[in-house]
N, C-alpha and C positions, 0 to 999 in steps of 0.2 A: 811326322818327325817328333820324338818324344827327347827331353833329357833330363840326365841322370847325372846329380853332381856335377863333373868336369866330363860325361860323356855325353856323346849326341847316336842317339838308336835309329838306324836306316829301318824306319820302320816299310814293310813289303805291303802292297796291295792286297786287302781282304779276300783273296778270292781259294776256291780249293787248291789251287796251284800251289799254295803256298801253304798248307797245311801238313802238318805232322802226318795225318792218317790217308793224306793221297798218295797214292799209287802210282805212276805212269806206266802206259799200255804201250811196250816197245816190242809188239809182238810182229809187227810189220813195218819197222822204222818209227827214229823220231815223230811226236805227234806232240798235240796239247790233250789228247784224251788220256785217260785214267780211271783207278778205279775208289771208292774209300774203303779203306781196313780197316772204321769202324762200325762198317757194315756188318752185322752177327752172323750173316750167310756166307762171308770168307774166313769163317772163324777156323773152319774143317783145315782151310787151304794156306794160314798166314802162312807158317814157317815153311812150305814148301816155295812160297813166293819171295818171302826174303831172304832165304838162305839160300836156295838152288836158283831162283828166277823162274821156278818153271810154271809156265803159263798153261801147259795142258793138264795141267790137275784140275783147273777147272774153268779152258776154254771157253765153253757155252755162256758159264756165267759171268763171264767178264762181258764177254757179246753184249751181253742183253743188258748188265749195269755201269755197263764207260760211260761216261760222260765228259764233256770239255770242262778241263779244270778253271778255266779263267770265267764262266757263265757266274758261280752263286757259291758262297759260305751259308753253314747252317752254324745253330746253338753252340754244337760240339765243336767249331773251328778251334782249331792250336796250332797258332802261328810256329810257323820251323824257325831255327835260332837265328837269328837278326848279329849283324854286321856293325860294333861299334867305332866310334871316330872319336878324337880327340872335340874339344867343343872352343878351344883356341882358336877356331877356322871363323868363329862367329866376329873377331877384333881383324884376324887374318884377311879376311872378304867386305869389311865391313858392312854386315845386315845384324839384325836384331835378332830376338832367339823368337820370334812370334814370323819372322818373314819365312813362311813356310815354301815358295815358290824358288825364292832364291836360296834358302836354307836346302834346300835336294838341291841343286843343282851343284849348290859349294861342295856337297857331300862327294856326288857325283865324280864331280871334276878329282877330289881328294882321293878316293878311289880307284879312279882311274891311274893316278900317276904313285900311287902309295908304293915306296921299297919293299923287297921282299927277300933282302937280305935274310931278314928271322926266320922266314919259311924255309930257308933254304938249308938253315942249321936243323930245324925241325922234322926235313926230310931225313936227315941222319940218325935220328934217333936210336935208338935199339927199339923203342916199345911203339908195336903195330898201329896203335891206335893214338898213338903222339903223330905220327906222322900221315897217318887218315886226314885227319887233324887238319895238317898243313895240307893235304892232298885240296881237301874241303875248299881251305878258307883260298885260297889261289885258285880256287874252279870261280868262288863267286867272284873274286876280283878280276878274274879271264872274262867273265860277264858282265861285266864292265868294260870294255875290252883296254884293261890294264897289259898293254905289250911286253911287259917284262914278267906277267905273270904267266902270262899265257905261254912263253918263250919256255921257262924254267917247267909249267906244268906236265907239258910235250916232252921237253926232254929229260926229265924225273920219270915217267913212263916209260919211255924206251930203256933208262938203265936198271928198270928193276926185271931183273931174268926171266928166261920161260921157267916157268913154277914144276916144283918136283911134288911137294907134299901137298894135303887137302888145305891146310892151314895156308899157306902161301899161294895155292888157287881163290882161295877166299878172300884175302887182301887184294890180288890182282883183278878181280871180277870188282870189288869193291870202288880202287884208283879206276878200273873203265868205267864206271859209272859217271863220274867226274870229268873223263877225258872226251865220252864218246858226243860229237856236237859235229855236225856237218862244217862246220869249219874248219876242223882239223882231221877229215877224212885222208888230205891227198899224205901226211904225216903218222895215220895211222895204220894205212895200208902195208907200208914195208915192216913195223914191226911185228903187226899179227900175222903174217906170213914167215917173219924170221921162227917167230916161238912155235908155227905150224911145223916148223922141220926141226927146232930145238925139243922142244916137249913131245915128252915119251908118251904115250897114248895109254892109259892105264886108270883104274875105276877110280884113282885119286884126282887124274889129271883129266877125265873125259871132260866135266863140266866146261873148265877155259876153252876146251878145244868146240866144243859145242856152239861156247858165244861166240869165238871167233867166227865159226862157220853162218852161225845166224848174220854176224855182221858182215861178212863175203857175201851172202845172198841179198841182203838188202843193198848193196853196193857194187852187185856183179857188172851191171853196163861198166862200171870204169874199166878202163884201157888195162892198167894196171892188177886192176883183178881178174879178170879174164883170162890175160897172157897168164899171171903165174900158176892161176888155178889149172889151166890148161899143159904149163910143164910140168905139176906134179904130180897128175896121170902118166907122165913118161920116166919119173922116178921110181927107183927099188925099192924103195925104203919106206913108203908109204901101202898099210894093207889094201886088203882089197875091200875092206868098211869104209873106210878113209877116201878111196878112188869111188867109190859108191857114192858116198854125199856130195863128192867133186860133182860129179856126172850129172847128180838129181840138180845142181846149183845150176849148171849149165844150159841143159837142156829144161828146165822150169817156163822160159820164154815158147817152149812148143807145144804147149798143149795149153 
């Protein structure tokens, strides 16, 4: 715990987890593996990884250098941006600014219950990346499990539309990063099925449609994705590309 004038900095756990340049390996579901992209041999592959997500550009070599992010930092660590608090909490709780045990826990506690009225005007923004922003700073306090953040984060996702353009694919891929947490699977089920039959299927829109399906396979045992995936094989309006990746989702468990 470090501070700064009248702020107190939730300083995070040394580990790659928590670094700038880790990666995580969401190739088969949530995990704590990852990869670093300050490694020079995903130099070929960054922007295909952070722009697209796509992971088969270079499969193999992920394989062979993931690693568990919470094992070891190296030299190059750079801590991802840190979570400030007011330092008032130090007369508020009363502890000292050296009680480093009680000092996280007040944080903690502070976090946990912190308003999120401001995020919620933030979400409105006009500018994409003001309300990233708020997408952001409500994911870490959902991890906390701040209940009003988590509430507002869920449902700030569901009102942003199935995406038309590449640009508003891009922001959407961006807020599921933030949203997708096995605790809010049985919440994200019905909207990634809704934007399955809202979003038009087209080389702007393939991407979303893509994660969705990624996210439907690693999540097919549920009740709820099985059923729907299964009646939109009996729908017109879905190709026969579309009923294809249903099928392969489906039938993956038989072989």
């Amino acid at each position: 715990m470090k501070t700064t004038d009248n702020k107190i900095n939730v300083v995070l756990e040394r580990n790659c987890s928590n670094c700038n340049y880790f990666f995580p390996f969401l190739l088969h579901g949530p995990s704590e593996y990852g990869i670093c992209l300050n490694n020079t041999e995903f130099e070929p592959y960054i922007e295909e990884l952070l722009e697209n997500e796509n992971y088969d550009c270079c499969k193999e070599l992920i394989e062979e250098k993931k690693f568990d992010g919470n094992e070891h930092y190296c030299k190059d660590f750079e801590m991802v941006e840190i979570i400030e608090t007011d330092s008032s909490m130090y007369e508020l709780f009363g502890i000292g600014p050296n009680d480093e045990q009680n000092l996280t826990e007040a944080v903690n506690l502070s976090l946990k219950n912190r308003a999120v009225e401001d995020y919620r005007e933030m979400l409105q923004h006009s500018d994409p990346e003001n309300r990233l922003k708020a997408f952001e700073t409500l994911s870490a306090l959902a991890s906390m499990n701040n209940k009003e953040a988590i509430k507002l984060l869920i449902e700030s996702f569901k009102d942003i539309p199935a995406p038309v353009s590449l640009e508003a694919v891009h922001f959407k891929l961006e807020v599921f990063r933030f949203v997708n947490r096995d605790d809010y699977v049985q919440d994200l089920i019905p909207v990634l099925f809704r934007d399955l039959y809202e979003t038009k299927s087209t080389n702007q829109t393939r991407q979303w449609i893509s994660e969705i399906f990624r996210f439907l396979s690693i999540y097919k045992k549920e009740e709820k994705v099985t059923g729907n995936l299964e009646k939109m094989l009996t729908e017109k309006q879905f190709s026969y590309r579309i009923k294809k990746r249903i099928k392969d989702i489906l039938e993956e468990d038989c072989y």
